[in-house]
N, C-alpha and C positions, 0 to 999 in steps of 0.2 A: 797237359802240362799248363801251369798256370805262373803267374808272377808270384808267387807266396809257396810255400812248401805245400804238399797235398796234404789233405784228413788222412790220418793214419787209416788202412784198411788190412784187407783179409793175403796175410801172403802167402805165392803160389811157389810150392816146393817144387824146383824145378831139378831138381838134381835126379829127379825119376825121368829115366831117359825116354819112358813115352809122351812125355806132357813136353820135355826140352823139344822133340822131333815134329810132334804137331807144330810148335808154335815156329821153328823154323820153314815145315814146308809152306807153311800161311804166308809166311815171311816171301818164300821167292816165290810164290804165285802172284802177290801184289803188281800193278803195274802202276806205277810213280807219276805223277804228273807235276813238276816244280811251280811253287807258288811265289816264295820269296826268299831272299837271304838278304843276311849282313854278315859281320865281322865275326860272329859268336855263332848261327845257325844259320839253317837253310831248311826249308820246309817245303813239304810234298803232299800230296791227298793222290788216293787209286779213285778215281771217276767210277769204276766198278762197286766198289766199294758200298755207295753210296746206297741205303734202305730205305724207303719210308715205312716207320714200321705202325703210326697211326694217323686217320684222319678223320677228317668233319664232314659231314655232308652240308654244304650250305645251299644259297638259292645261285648262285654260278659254280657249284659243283662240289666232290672233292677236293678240299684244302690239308694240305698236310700239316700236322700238330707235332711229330716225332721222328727226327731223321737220324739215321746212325751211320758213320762212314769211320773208315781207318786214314790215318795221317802216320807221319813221316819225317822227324827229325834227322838231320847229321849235327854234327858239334866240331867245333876248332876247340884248340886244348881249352883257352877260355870259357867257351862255352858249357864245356863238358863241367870245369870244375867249377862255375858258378852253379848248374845243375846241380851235380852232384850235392856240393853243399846245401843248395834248396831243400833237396831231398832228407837230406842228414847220413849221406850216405859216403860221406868226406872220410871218414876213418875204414871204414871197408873199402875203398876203392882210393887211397892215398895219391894213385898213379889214375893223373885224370884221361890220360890218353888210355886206359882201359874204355873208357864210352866213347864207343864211335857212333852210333845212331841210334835213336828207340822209336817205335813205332806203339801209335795208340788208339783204343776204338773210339770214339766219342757218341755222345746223344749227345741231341740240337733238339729244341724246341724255339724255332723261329717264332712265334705270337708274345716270345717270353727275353726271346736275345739270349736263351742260356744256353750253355756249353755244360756237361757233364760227362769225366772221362773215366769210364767202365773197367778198363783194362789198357794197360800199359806194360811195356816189355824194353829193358836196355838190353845194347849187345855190343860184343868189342867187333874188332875189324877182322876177325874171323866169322862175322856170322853168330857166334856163340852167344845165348842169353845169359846174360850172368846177374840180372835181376828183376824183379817180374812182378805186379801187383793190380789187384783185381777187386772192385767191388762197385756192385749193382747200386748201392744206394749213397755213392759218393755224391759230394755237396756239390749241387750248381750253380754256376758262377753266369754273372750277365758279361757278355761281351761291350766290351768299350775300346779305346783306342789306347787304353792301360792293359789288355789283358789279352799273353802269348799266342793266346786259340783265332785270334781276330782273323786271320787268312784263313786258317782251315775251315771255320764261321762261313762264312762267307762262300765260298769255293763251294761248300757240302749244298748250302741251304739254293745257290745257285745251280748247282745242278741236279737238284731234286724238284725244283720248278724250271728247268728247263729255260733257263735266262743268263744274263750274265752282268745285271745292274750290281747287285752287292758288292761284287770285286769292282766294278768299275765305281762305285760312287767311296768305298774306302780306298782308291787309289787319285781319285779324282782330285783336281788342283782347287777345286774352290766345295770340298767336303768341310773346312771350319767357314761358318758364316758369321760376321761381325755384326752382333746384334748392337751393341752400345759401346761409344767412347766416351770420357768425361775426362774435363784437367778442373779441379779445382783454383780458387782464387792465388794459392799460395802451391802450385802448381803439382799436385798430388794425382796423379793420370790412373785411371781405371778402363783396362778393355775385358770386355766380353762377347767371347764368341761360341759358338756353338755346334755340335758333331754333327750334322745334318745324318751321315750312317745312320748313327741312332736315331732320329729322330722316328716317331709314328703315334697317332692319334690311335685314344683309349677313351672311347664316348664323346665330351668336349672338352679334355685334357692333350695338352699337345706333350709329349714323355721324348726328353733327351738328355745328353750329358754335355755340362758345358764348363767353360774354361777362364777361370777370371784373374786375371793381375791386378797388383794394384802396386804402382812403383811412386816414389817419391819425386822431386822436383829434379834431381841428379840424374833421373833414370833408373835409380837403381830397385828391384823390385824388394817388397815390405811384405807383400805376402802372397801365394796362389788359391785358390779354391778351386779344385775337381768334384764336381756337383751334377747326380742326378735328379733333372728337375720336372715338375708336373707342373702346364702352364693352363691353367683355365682360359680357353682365348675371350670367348663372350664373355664372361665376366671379369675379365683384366685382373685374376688373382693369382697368385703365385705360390709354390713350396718346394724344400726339400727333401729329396726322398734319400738320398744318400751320398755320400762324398765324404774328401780327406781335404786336409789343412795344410798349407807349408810356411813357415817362416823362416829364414834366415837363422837363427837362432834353434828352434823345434827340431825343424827339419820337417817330414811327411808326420803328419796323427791324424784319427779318423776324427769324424764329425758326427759319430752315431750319438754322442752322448747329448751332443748340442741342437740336434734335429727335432725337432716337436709335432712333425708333422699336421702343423697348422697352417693354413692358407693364408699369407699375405695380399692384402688388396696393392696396386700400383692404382696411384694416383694418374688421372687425365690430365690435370695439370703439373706432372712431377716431366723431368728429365727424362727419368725412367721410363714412360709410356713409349718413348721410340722404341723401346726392347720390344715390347708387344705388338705394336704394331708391325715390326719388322720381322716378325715371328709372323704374326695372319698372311702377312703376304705372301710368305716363303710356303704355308699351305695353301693359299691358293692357288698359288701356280706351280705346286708340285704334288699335287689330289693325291694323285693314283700314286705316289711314291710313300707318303705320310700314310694312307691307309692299307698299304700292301699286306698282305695273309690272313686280310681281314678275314672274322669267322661270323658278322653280322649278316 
């Protein structure tokens, strides 16, 4: 499950009672392990669950490249029917208290941060599936601090390396790091900070998603950028790789059309060279976190 509707895919006729029975006894052989909630859901992953289904040989061993594990929604009526509607499934299921939980397989390719979910199953509070959809070559989504799968993320890819940093560094109190403040003359404030989760070096590019305001003299904010960024550290240049826009007025629109994926150089003598260098630091004294699953 994602924040956007899924890709349409291949759907599973479940009304044949052998394929209904399988996917229930799958259903109660899972064994749950809570990961988070709020007001709208509450999420779970089976620790058993959990495949590596491929890997790399490198010079410190076995790295896995492919993990698959099943997760575990419930829903509050709310929940249920912002789903639903996600879904488009608003006019078949009118009555949103018909969805009480769905359970989903996912693949994870940690070197990648993506999420791809295989198969997915809703059911009401009987147990019952009442609807059901399956396909191998659904679109993969990168994980960020925008998108549903972030705990299960996490959770899967930690316990297929047998650790427990992922969950604690997306739960972590100082996960946004404040690369740069600015007020202009006539008091116009810009901050930027950045998803340290994300973060992880790709050759001499540092690859995260970061978080910019920019409010006027009032306080009041003028616009956001949600931005993934490739930071050249030695050569203090910069781009974006992908991100959305908000203003007051717009609301959220993506920024694929405005991205050129061209490298901006920062100036040594700009304001902005604290960004960078406050970025080298944070790899320097976090090596082995910025290069984790590496396959070099």
């Amino acid at each position: 499950m994602g924040n956007s509707p899924m890709a349409q895919a291949a759907h599973i006729d479940f009304s044949q009672q052998a394929a209904a029975a399988d996917s229930q006894q799958a259903e109660s052989q899972q064994q749950w392990y809570w990961l988070a909630s709020d007001d709208n859901y509450s999420k779970y992953f089976d620790p058993e669950s959990v495949v590596v289904t491929r890997t790399v040989e490198t010079a410190h061993g076995k790295v896995p490249t492919e993990i698959q594990v099943w997760t575990k929604t419930t829903y509050s009526y709310g929940g249920a029917k912002d789903t639903l509607a996600a879904y488009s499934l608003s006019d078949k299921f009118p009555d949103a208290s018909k969805l009480n939980f769905s359970t989903a397989q996912l693949v994870i390719r940690p070197q990648f941060r993506t999420v791809q979910c295989i198969a997915e199953h809703f059911y009401d509070k009987d147990g019952e599936v009442i609807w059901s959809e399956a396909n191998t070559a659904a679109k993969e989504k990168e994980i960020n601090s925008q998108n549903f799968n972030e705990d299960f993320y996490a959770a899967a890819v930690d316990q297929a390396f047998h650790q427990s940093r992922e969950m604690e560094r997306v739960n972590a109190k100082n996960r946004w790091l404040t690369v740069f403040d600015s007020t202009t003359p006539d008091g116009v404030y810009t901050h930027i900070k950045v998803d340290t989760s994300t973060m992880r070096m790709q050759g001499t590019n540092l690859v995260f998603w970061q978080w910019q305001e920019v409010k006027d003299s009032t306080g009041q904010v003028m616009e956001i950028k949600f931005l993934k960024m490739a930071v050249n550290l030695p050569q203090a240049t910069e781009k974006a790789v992908a991100g959305q826009y908000w203003t007051p007025r717009g609301g959220w629109k993506s920024l694929e059309a405005a991205i050129d994926g061209q490298y901006r150089m920062v100036s040594r003598t700009s304001e902005e060279y604290r960004y960078i260098l406050e970025l080298r630091n944070y790899v320097e004294n976090h090596s082995a976190w910025v290069h984790r699953y590496g396959l070099e």
